[in-house]
N, C-alpha and C positions, 0 to 999 in steps of 0.2 A: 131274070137276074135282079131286076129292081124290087119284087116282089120280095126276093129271098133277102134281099138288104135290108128292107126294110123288117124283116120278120126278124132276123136278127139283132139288131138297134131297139125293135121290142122285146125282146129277151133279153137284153143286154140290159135298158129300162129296167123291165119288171125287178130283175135281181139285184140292180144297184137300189132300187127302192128300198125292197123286203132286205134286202142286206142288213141295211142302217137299221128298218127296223129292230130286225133277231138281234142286230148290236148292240141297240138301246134296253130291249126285254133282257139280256145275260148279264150286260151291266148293273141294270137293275135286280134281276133274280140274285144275282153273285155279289157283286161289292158295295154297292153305295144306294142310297134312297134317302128324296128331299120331304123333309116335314116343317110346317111352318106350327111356330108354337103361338095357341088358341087360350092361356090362361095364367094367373102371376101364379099358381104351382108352384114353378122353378124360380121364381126373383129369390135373389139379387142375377143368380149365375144364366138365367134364359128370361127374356122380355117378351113381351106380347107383341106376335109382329115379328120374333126372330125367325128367319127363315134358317134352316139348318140342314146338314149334311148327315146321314146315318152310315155306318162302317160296317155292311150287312154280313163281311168277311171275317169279323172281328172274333168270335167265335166258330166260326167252320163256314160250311160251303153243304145247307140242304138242296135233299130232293124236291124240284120246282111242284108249288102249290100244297107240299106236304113238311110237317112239323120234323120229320125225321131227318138226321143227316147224313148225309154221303160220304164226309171227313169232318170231326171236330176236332177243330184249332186251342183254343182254350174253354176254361169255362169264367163265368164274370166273375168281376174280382170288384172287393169294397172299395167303395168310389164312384164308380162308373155308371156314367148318366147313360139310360136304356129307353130304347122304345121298344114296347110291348103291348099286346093286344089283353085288353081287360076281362077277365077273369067273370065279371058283374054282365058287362051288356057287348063287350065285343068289338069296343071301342079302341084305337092305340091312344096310349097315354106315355108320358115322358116321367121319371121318375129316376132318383140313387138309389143304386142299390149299397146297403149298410148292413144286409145281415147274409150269409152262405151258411150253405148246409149244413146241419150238425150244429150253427152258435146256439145257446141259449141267452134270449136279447129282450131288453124291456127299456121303455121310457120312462124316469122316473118324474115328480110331479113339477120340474123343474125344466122338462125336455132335456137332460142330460142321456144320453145311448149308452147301454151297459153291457157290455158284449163278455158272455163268460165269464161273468164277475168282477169285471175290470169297465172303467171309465173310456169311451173311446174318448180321447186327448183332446181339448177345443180349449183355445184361446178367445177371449174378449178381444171387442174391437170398440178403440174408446173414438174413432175418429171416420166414420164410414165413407168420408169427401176424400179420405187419401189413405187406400188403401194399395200401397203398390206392389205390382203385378196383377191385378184387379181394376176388371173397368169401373167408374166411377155411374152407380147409380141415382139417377134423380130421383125425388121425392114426386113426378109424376109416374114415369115407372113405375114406385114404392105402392101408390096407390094412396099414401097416409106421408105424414111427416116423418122424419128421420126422428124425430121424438118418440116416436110410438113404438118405435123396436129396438130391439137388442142386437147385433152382430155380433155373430161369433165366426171362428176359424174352425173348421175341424179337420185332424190331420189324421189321415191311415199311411199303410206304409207305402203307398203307391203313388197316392195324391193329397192334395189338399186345397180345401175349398169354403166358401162364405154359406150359412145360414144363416137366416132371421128370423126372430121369436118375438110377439107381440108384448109390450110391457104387460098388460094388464093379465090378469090370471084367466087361463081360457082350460075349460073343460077335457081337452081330448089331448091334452101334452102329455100326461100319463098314460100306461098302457100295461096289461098283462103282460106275463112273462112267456117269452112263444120258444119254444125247440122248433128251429127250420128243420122241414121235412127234408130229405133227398130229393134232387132235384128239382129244390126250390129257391129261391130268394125274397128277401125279404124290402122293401123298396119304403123311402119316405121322398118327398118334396123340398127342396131346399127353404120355402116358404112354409117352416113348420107348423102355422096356424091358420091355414090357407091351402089343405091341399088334401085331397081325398086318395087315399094311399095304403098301403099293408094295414094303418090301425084300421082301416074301415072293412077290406074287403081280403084281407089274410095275403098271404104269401103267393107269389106269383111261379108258376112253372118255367123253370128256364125254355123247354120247349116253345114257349107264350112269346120269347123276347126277341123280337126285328130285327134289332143291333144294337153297337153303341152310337150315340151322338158324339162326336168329335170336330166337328167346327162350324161357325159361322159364315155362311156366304152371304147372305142379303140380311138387311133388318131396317125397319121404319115405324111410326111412331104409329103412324095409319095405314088401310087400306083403302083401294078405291071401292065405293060403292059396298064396304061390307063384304066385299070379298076376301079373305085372307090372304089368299094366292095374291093377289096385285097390291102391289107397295105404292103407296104414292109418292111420286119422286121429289115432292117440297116438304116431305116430311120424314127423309133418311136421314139413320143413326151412320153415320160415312166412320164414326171411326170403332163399330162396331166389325164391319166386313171384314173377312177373311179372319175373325177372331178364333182360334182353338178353345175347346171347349174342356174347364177343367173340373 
């Protein structure tokens, strides 16, 4: 009788284990997955050291370990900051996307986006210490002084969000004129002068993209030891946490 209790309270064991785990692997397979951001790419709108949340649901629900999906939800829409596995070396990278299938879209020498022959819409920003509904970035953040770049607003009809352009004239702000293929997007870095993206390595397969990013749980200024994963806790942004990401 003891024998059999105990053999029972072992299986009882094993499967509350393995439970939690399958728990953690379908949450992860299906909804959400943490990435901490590795590069100023995304400044002003993602910092180095921001730990972040991905919305794996946000367009459908694939088959585990395969590109295909089981049900698609939407498909990505102009605005929406994605992670996606790189096209070049296979890498996930963080990126907006600003061009869908079908636009005919180019940078003109000015970094203005010209989608269909039309100007995507962006506003100057004469004051980047107050920009409200916008968290305020530092000039350590920034990388350079708050002199050395441009802010601007750009608005689609979904969202709207801050980029930054270097004052000085930088070679790769202009761009050919690309026709998105089908089932593709086209992605740039909110740090226009500063971010290795569709001018470099062409249009991304939406099959390619992980999810979207949609909020901030953790962020710090450092990590422990060079680790990205560990924040150090005398060097957290506290009033970055649980920020939405736009």
């Amino acid at each position: 009788m003891k024998k059999k209790n105990l053999f029972i309270e072992f299986v009882k064991s094993f499967f509350s284990f393995w439970g939690i785990v399958i728990l953690i692997l379908i949450v992860r397979w299906m909804f959400i997955e943490p990435y901490v951001i590795p590069s100023r790419s995304m400044v002003p709108t993602l910092l180095i050291h921001d730990h972040i949340v991905i919305n794996k649901f946000s367009y459908g629900v694939r088959y585990p370990f395969l590109k295909k999906y089981i049900w698609e939800r939407r498909s990505p829409e102009r605005g929406d900051v994605i992670v996606f596995r790189s096209t070049e070396d296979r890498k996930f990278l963080i990126k907006r996307v600003v061009g869908l299938p079908g636009d005919r879209l180019f940078l003109d020498s000015k970094g203005q986006i010209w989608i269909n022959n039309k100007k995507l819409y962006r506003k100057s920003v004469e004051n980047p210490k107050q920009m409200e509904g916008f968290y305020s970035v530092s000039e350590k953040s920034l990388g350079s002084s708050y002199e050395n770049y441009q802010f601007f607003v750009e608005v689609t009809p979904s969202r709207h969000y801050r980029v930054i352009y270097k004052n000085s004239f930088y070679k790769y702000l202009n761009t050919d004129s690309y026709r998105i293929p089908k089932g593709q997007v086209f992605v740039l870095g909110d740090n226009r002068d500063d971010s290795r993206d569709s001018r470099f390595f062409g249009t991304v397969p939406v099959e390619n993209i992980m999810g979207r990013a949609f909020g901030i749980w953790l962020s710090c200024e450092e990590s422990f030891f060079s680790v990205r994963l560990l924040c150090n806790p005398l060097k957290m942004r506290w009033k970055r946490l649980f920020q939405s990401i736009k």
